[in-house]
C-alpha positions, 0 to 999 in steps of 0.5 A, spaced: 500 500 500 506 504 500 506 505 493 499 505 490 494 511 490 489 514 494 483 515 490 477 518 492 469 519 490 470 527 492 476 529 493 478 535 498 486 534 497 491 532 491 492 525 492 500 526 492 498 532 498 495 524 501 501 520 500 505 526 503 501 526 510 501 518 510 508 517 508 509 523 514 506 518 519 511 513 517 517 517 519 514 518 525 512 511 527 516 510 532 514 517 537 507 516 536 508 508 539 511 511 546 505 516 545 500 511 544 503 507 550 503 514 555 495 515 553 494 508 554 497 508 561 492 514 562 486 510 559 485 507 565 481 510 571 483 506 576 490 509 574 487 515 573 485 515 580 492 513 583 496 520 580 490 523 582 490 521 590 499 522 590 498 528 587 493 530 592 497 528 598 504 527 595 505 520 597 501 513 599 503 506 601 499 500 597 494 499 602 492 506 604 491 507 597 487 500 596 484 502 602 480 509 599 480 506 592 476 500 595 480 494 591 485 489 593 492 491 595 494 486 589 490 490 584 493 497 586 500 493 585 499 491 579 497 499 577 502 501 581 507 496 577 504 499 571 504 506 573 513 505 575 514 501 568 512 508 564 515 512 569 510 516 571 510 514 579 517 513 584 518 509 590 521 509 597 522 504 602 521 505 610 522 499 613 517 494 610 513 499 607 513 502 599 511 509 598 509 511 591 509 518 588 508 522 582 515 522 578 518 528 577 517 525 569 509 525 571 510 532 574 512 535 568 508 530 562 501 530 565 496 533 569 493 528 575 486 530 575 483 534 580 478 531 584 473 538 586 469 534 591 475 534 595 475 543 595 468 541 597 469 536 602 473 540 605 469 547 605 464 542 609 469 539 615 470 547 616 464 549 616 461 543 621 467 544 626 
């Protein structure tokens, strides 16, 4: 299919303008897979909930983060495994215990999602003390 043209009922573009985008596409396979890869690791809400959490709190151990995402602790290590594998969070040993934060990669690649209910939360536990 490289070399064939592209034909089309209504043609917007020149078929050479076409070829040109797609052979552009090729030349650039390789960034758009790691970028492919980087959204993937986002897809996921129960991801997406851990950068969230670490960047609200700074960092979490496993249990206290399966504690608020009500799922196992073995579910948040693999989550977590996965997270580590794309540098989007980094660990710390004190004792038996893991901590996980966002990565200083994380930081400057992606913004966690900002979970408003907690601003809310917070008016409220001001207001009723």
């Amino acid at each position: 299919m490289q070399n064939e043209a592209i034909d089309c009922s209504t043609p917007d573009r020149h078929p050479e303008k076409l070829i040109a985008l797609r052979d552009s596409l090729a030349r650039h396979r390789r960034p758009l897979q790691a970028m492919a890869q980087h959204y993937a690791l986002l897809g996921g809400e129960t991801r997406l909930k851990i950068l969230a959490l670490l960047e609200r709190v700074g960092e979490l151990c496993v249990c206290d983060l399966a504690r608020v995402l009500e799922v196992t602790p073995a579910a948040v290590s693999q989550h977590l495994s996965r997270l580590r594998a794309g540098n989007l969070v980094s660990s710390r040993r004190d004792g038996m215990t893991i901590y996980y934060r966002l990565s200083k990669h994380a930081s400057a690649t992606i913004n966690a999602p900002k979970l408003e209910m907690w601003d809310e939360l917070e008016k409220t536990d001001e207001n009723a003390g």
